[in-house]
C-alpha positions as CSV (number, residue, x, y, z in Angstrom):
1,X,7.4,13.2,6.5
2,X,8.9,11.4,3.7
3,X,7.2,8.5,1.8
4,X,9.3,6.4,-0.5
5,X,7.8,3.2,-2.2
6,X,10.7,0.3,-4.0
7,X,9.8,-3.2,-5.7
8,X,7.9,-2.3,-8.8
9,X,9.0,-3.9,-12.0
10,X,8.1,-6.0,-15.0
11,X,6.5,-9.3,-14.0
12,X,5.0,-12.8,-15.9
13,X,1.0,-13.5,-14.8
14,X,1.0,-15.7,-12.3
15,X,4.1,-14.5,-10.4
16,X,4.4,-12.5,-7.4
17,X,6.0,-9.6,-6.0
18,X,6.4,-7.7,-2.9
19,X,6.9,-3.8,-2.6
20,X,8.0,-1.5,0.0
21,X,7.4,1.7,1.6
22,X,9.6,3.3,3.8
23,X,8.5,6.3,5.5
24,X,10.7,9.2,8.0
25,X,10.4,12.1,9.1
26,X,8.2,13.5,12.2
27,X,6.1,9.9,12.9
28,X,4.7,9.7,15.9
29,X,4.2,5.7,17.6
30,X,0.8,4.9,16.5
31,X,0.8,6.0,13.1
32,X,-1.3,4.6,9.5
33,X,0.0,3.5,6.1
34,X,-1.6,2.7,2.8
35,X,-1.6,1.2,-0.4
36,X,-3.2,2.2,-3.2
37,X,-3.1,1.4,-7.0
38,X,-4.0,3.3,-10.5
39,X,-4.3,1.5,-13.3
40,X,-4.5,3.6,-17.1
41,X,-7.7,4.9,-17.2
42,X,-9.1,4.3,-13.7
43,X,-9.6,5.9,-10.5
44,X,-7.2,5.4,-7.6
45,X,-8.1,2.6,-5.2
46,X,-7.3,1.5,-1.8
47,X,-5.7,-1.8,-1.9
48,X,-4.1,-2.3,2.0
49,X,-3.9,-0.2,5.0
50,X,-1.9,-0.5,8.7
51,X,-2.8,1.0,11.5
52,X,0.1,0.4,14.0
53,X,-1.2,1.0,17.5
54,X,-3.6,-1.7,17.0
55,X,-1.6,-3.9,14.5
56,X,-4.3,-4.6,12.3
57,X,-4.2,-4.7,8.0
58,X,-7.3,-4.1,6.4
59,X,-7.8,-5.0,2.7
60,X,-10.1,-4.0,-0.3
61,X,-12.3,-6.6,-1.4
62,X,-10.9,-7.3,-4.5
63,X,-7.4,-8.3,-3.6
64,X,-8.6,-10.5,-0.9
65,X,-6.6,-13.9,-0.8
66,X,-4.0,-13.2,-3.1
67,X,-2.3,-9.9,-1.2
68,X,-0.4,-9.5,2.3
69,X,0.6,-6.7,3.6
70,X,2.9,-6.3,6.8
71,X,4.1,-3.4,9.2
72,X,7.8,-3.7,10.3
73,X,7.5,-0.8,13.0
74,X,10.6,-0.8,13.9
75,X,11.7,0.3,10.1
76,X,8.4,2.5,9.6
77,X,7.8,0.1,6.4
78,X,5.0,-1.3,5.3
79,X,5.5,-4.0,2.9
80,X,2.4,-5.2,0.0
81,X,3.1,-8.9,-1.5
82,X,0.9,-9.9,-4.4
83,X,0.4,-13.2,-5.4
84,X,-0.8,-14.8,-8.4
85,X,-0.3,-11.6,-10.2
86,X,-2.7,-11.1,-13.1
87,X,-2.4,-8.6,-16.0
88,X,-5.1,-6.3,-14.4
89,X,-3.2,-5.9,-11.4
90,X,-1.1,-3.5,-13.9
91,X,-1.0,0.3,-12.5
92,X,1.0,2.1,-10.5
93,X,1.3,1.5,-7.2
94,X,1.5,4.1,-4.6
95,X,2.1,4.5,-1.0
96,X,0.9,6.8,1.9
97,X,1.4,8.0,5.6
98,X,-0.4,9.6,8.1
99,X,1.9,10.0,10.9
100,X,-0.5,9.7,13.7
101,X,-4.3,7.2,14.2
102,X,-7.0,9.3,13.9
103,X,-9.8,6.6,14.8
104,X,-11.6,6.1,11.2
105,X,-13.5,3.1,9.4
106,X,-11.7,0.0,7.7
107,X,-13.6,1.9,4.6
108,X,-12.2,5.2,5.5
109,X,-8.6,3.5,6.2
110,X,-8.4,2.8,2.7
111,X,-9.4,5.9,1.5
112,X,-6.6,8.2,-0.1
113,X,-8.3,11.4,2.0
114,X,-6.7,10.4,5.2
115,X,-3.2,10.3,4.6
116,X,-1.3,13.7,4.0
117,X,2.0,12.3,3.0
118,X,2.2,10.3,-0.2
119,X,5.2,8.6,-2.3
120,X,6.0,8.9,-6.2
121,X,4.6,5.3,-6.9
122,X,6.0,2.5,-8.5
123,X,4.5,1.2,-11.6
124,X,3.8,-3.0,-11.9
125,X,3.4,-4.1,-14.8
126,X,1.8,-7.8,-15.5
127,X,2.2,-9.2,-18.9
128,X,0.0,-12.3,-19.7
């Protein structure tokens, strides 16, 4: 399985922008994906996470209201818009895939240990 993330770049606070993830490879039709971020200095966290048999996003707390995240199936792409971007949204921004649902928590959903595939990560960075 191959995990490749796009979108990342230089933004103004208070703009948005969306990135993608595109994974291939041996996916089977219900199937997770996750984003997570890493900003300089700090631990990884789980930002938003599909689960595609039941067509549910789940989100971390702290990006409620300002992030959407959406599954195109089809593609195998799971796409992370960020609104309102603010200077501590700054990090590197990664995405994962677990090609198949193993029935976990929300919590556990965005947890990096479920996912065995991961891609490079794209850096955003938010200048004030």
């Amino acid at each position: 399985v191959q995990v490749v993330e796009s979108g990342g770049g230089s933004v103004q606070a208070g703009g948005s922008l969306v990135l993608s993830c595109a994974a291939s490879g041996d996916i089977a039709a219900c199937y997770r994906m996750g984003w997570f971020r890493q900003a300089p200095g700090k631990e990884r966290e789980g930002v938003a996470a599909s689960h595609t048999g039941m067509d549910r996003i789940y989100y971390t707390d702290s990006v409620t209201g300002r992030v959407t995240a959406s599954q195109d199936k089809a593609k195998n792409t799971l796409y992370l818009q960020i609104n309102n971007l603010d200077p501590e949204d700054t990090a590197i921004y990664y995405c994962a895939a677990e090609p198949r649902c193993p029935p976990v928590t929300p919590i556990q959903a965005l947890r990096g240990p479920l996912y065995r595939y991961w891609g490079q990560g794209t850096q955003v960075t938010v200048s004030s």
